[in-house]
C-alpha positions in Angstrom: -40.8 7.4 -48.3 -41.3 9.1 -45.0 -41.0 7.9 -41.3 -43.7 7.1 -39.3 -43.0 6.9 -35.0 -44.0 3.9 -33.9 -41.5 3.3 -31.0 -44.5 3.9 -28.2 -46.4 0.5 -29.1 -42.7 -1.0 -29.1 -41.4 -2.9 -25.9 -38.2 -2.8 -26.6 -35.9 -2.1 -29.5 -36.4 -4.1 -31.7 -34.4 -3.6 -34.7 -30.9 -3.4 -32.9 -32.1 -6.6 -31.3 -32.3 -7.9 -34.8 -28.3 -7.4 -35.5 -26.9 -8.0 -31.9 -28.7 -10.9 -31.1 -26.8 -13.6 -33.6 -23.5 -11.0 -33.6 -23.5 -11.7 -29.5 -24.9 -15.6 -30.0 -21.7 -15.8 -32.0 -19.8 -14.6 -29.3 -21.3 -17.0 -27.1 -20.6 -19.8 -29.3 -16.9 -19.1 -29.7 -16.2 -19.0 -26.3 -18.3 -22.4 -25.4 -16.0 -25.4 -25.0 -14.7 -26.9 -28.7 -16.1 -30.5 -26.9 -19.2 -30.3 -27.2 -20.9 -30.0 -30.3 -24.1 -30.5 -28.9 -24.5 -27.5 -26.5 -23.0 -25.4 -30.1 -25.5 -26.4 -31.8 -28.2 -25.7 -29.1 -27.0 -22.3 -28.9 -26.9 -21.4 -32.2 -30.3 -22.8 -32.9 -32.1 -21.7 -30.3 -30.1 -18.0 -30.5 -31.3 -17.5 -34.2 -34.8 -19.0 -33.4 -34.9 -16.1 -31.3 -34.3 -14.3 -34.2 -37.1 -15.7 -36.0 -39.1 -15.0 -33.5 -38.5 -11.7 -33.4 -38.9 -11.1 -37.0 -42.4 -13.0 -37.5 -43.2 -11.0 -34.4 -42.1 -7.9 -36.3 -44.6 -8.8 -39.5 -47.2 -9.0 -37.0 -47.0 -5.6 -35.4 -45.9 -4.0 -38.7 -49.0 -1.2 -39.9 -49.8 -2.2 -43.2 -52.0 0.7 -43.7 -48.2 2.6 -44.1 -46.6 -0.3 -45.9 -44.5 2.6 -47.9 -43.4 4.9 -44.6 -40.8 4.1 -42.3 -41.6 1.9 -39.2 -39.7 1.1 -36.4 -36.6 3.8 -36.9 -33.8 3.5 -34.5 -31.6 5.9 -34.7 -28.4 7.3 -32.5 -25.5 9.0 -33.7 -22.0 7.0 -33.9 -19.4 9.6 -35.2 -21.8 13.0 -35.6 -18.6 14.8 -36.8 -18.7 12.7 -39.7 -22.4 12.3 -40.1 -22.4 8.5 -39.7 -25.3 7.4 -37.3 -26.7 4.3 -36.9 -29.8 4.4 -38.2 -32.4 1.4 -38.7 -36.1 1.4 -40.0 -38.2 -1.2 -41.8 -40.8 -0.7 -44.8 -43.1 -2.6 -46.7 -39.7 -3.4 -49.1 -37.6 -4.9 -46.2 -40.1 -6.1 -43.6 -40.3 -9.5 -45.9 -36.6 -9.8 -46.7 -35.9 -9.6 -42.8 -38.7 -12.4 -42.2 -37.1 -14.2 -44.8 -33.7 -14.3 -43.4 -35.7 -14.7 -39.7 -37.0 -17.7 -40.9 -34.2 -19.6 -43.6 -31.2 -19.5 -40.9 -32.5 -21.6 -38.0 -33.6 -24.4 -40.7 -30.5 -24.0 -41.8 -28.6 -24.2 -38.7 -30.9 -27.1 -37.5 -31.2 -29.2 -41.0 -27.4 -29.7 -41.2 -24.5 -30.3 -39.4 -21.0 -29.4 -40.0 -18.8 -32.3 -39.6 -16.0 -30.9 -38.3 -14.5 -27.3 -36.4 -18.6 -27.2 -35.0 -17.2 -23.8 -32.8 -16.3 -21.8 -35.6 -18.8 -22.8 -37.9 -22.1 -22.1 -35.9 -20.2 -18.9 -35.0 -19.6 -17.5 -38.3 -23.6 -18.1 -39.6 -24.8 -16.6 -36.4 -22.4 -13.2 -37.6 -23.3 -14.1 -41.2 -27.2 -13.5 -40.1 -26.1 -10.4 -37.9 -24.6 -8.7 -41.1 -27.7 -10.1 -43.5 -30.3 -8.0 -40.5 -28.1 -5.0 -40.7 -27.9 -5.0 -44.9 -32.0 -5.4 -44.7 -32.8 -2.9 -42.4 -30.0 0.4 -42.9 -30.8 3.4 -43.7 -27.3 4.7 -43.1 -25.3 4.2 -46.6 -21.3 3.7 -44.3 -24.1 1.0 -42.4 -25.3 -0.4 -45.0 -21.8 -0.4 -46.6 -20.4 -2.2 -43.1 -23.2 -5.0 -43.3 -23.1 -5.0 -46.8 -18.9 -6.3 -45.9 -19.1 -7.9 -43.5 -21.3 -10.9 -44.7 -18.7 -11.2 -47.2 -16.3 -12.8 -44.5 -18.0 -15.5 -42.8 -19.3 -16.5 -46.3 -15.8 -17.0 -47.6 -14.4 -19.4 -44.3 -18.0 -21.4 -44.9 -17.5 -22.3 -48.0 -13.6 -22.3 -47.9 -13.5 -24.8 -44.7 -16.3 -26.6 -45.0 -17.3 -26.8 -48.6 -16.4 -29.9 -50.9 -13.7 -30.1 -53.9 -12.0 -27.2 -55.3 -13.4 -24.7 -52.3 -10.5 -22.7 -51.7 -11.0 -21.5 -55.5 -14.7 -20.9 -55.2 -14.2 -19.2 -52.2 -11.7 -17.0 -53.6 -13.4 -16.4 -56.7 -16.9 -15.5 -54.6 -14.4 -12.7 -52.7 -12.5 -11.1 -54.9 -15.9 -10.8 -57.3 -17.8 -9.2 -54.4 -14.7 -7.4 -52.8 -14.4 -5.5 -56.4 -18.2 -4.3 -57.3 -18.2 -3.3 -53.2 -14.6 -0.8 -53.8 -17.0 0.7 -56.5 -20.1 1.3 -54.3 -17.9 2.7 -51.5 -16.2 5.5 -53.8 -20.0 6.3 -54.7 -20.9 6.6 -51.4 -17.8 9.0 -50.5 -18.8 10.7 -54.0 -22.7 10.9 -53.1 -22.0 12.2 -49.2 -19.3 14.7 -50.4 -21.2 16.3 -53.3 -24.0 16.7 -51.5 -22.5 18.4 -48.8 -20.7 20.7 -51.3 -24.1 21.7 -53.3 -26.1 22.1 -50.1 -24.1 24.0 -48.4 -25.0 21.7 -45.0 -23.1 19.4 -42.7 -22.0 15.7 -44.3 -24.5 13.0 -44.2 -25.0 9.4 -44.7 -28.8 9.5 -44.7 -30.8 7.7 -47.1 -34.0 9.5 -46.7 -32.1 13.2 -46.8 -30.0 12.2 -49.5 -32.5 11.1 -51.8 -34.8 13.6 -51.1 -32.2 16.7 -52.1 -31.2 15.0 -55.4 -28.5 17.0 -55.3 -26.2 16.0 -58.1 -26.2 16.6 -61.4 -27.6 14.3 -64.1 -24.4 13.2 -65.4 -22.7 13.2 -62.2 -25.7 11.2 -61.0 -25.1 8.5 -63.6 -22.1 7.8 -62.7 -22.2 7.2 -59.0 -25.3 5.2 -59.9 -23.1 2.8 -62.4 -20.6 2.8 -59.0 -23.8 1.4 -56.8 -25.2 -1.0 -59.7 -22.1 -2.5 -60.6 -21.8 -3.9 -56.8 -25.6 -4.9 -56.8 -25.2 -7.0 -60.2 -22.0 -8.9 -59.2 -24.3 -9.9 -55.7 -27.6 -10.5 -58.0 -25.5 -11.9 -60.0 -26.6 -10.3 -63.3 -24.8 -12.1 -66.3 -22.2 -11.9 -67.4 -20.9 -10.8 -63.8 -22.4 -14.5 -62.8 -19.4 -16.9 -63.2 -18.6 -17.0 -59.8 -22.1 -18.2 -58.2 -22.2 -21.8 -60.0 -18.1 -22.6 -58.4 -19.5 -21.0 -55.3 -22.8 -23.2 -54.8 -21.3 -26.2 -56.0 -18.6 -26.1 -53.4 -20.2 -24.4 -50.7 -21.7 -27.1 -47.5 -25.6 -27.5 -47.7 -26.2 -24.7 -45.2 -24.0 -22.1 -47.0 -25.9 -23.0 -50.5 -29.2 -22.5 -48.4 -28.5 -19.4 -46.9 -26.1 -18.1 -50.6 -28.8 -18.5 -52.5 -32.0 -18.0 -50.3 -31.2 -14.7 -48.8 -27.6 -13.8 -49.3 -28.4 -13.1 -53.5 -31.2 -10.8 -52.4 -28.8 -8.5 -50.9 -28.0 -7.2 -54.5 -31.9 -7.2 -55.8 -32.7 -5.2 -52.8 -30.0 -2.7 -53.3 -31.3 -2.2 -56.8 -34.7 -1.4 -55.3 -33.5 0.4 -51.7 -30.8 2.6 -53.0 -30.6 2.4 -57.1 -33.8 3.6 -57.8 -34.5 5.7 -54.5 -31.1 7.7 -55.2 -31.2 7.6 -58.6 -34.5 7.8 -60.1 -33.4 9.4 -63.5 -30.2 7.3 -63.8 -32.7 4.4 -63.2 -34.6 5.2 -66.1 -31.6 6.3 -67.9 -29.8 2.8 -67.7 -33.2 0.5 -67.7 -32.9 -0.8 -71.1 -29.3 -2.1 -70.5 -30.7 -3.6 -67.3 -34.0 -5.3 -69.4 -31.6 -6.1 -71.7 -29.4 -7.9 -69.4 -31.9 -9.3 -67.4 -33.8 -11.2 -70.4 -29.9 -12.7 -71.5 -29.6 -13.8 -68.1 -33.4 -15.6 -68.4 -32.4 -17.6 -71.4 -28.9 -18.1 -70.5 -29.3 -19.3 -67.4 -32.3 -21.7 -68.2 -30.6 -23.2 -71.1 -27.3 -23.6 -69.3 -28.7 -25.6 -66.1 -30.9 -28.2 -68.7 -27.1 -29.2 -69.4 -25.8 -29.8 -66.3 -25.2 -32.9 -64.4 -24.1 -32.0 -60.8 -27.5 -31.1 -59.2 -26.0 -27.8 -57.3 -24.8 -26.3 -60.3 -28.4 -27.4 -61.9 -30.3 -25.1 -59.5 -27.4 -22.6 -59.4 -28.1 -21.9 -63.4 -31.7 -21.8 -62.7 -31.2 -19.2 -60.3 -29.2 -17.4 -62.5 -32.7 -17.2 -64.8 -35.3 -16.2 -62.1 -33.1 -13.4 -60.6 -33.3 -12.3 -64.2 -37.0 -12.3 -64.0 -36.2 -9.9 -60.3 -33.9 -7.8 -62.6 -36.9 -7.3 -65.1 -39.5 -5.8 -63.0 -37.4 -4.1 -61.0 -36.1 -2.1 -64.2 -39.6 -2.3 -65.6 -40.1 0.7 -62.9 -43.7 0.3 -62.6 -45.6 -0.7 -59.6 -46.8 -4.5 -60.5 -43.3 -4.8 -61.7 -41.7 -3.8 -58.7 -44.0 -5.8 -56.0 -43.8 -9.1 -58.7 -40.2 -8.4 -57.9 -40.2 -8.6 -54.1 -42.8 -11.4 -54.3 -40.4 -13.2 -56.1 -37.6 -12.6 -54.6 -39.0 -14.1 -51.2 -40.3 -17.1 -53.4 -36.8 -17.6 -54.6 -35.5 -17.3 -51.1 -37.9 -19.8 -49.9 -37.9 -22.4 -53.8 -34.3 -22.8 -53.7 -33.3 -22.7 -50.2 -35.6 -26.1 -50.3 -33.9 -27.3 -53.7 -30.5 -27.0 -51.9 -31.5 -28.8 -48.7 -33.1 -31.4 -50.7 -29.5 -31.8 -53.2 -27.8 -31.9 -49.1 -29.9 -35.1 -48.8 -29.2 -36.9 -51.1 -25.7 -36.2 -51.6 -26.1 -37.6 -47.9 -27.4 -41.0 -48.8 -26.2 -40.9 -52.0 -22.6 -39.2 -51.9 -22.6 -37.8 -55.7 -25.0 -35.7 -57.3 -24.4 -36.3 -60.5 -27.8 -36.7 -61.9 -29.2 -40.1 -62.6 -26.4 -41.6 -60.1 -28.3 -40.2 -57.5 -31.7 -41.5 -58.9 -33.1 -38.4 -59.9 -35.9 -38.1 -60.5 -38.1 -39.9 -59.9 -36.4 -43.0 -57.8 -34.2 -40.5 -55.0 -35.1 -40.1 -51.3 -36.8 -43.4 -50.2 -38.3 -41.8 -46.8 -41.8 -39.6 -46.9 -39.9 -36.6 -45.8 -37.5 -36.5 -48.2 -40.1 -37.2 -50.8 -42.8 -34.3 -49.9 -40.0 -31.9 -49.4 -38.5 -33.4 -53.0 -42.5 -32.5 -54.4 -43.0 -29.4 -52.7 -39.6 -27.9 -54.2 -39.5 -29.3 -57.5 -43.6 -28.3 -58.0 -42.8 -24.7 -56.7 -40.5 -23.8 -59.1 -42.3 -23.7 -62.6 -45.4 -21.5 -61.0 -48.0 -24.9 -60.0 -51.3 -23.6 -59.1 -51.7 -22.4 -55.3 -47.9 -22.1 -55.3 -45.9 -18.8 -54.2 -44.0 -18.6 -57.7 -47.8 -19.1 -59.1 -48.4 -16.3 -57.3 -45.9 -13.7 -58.7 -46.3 -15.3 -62.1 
């Protein structure tokens, strides 16, 4: 992976713009006056919109001809006695995942609406996309680690004031799962940055590209910090059995949080498998691959066979989720090139699939108020209006690989 300029066909910077914009939209919004959920809403909307923009903008000017190098870099030093500098690039791995995000929040923030506390709510998904941007695009591991954290909060008060039922459990559970793989990855980090600097002789460093590059650490030792970076990533996937906390946290969470947990926020963990696991670690990759194959192909059949038994619709599509980030686990492990596009590809068709499956669920529980399974009329009898009903087909045919479909596509 190597860096190619592109900052003079660039009006502006447009990767920073990527993370300030919602972090200072959700400024804006929590200043605005509590009154008026209207002008909140328009804010927040129109600020990630923005975003969007920005990022489909970004996929147009993006060189494919150097899909694998570097674009965009943005890089300054923050604390250059430590060797932490803020650092930001895009590649032919990230570009999508930032469109992706570009793209799901503004539906999100547009499709539903809170209820209550609208102030605080549109505030913490604007910071919760500023986080998501920064995790996609760092090339700084303390970065990385920082965006990596801080999506963890907002994500914990949406689904703790504003999901359903038991939410103060699932939100909980969703923390102190996520809080305990990240203490992991940040003693690697330390490890990684420290042992580096020790066997190179050189100044301490963060960088992604310079670290992986020097492969500095010995095999063993290299195994381990790798187990330190993959147990965070497979608790985010989730990979079973580190998965019990994503069915409590869908099925409580409000529609946007489900829409935005599962449609980008679960591909923080496959693309840290792909950005830093096997970048870093390309022999502890190889080393550990059949556990993660293993694994992978358990959560497949696990997670397919558990959500044909369920009855609440959100925990129906959480399960199922639970199997095709299995199928993400497996090429990424299979650590060959069709494996590891089939994996991107599919995680962007997940992002897209089931951020539609859990809108749709937000529907009917709407009309509805249950969604447990034939109560609600499903299939084939829910979602009287045309809307509902092409939005109900488009999801549902998606997700078993139809014919001119995107999961046909990475099938």
């Amino acid at each position: 992976m190597s860096v190619l300029a592109t900052a003079s066909g660039v009006p502006f910077a447009v990767l920073p713009a990527l993370v300030f914009t919602p972090a200072v939209g959700a400024l804006i919004v929590a200043i605005l006056p509590r009154r008026r959920p209207e002008l909140l809403k328009l804010v927040a909307v129109a600020t990630s919109a923005v975003v969007g923009a920005m990022a489909v903008w970004l996929l147009t000017a993006f060189d494919t001809g150097h899909g694998a190098d570097l674009q965009f870099v943005s890089r300054r030093d923050w604390i250059p006695d430590l060797g932490i500098q803020w650092l930001l690039a895009v590649d032919g791995i990230s570009l999508f995942l930032v469109v992706l995000t570009g793209v799901l929040f503004p539906i999100a923030l547009l499709a539903v609406d809170p209820g209550h506390d609208d102030r605080a709510y549109y505030a913490w998904l604007l910071l919760l996309e500023a986080g998501v941007m920064g995790v996609f695009m760092a090339l700084d591991l303390v970065i990385f680690f920082l965006c990596f954290e801080v999506v963890l909060v907002p994500m914990y008060f949406l689904i703790g004031r504003w999901g359903h039922g038991n939410r103060a459990y699932a939100a909980t559970k969703f923390f102190l799962y996520t809080m305990a793989g990240s203490a992991f990855m940040l003693v690697g980090i330390l490890a990684l940055a420290f042992l580096h600097a020790d066997a190179t002789g050189g100044d301490l460093t963060f960088d992604l590209v310079a670290l992986a590059e020097a492969q500095s650490l010995e095999t063993t030792t290299a195994r381990w910090v790798f187990l330190s970076f993959a147990l965070a990533f497979a608790v985010k996937v989730p990979i079973f059995p580190l998965h019990t906390w994503l069915p409590d946290a869908h099925t409580e969470a409000p529609t946007a949080g489900s829409v935005i947990l599962a449609g980008v926020l679960l591909k923080l963990g496959t693309y840290g498998f792909l950005r830093f696991g096997l970048y870093l670690f390309p022999e502890a990759s190889h080393y550990f691959a059949p556990v993660f194959l293993t694994l992978g192909v358990v959560g497949i059949v696990y997670g397919a066979v558990v959500a044909t038994m369920q009855r609440d619709l959100k925990r129906l599509v959480a399960y199922s989720s639970v199997a095709h980030l299995g199928f993400i686990v497996l090429g990424t492990f299979s650590l060959n090139t069709e494996g590891l596009e089939g994996s991107l590809l599919q995680m962007v068709n997940h992002g897209v699939s089931t951020g539609a499956l859990f809108l749709l669920v937000g529907m009917i529980y709407e009309r509805c108020h249950t969604r447990q399974g034939r109560r609600t009329g499903w299939p084939p009898e829910a979602g009287t209006d045309l809307g509902c009903r092409i939005h109900r087909r488009h999801a549902l045919l998606d997700r078993p690989a139809r014919p001119l479909t995107a999961s046909s596509a990475s099938s």
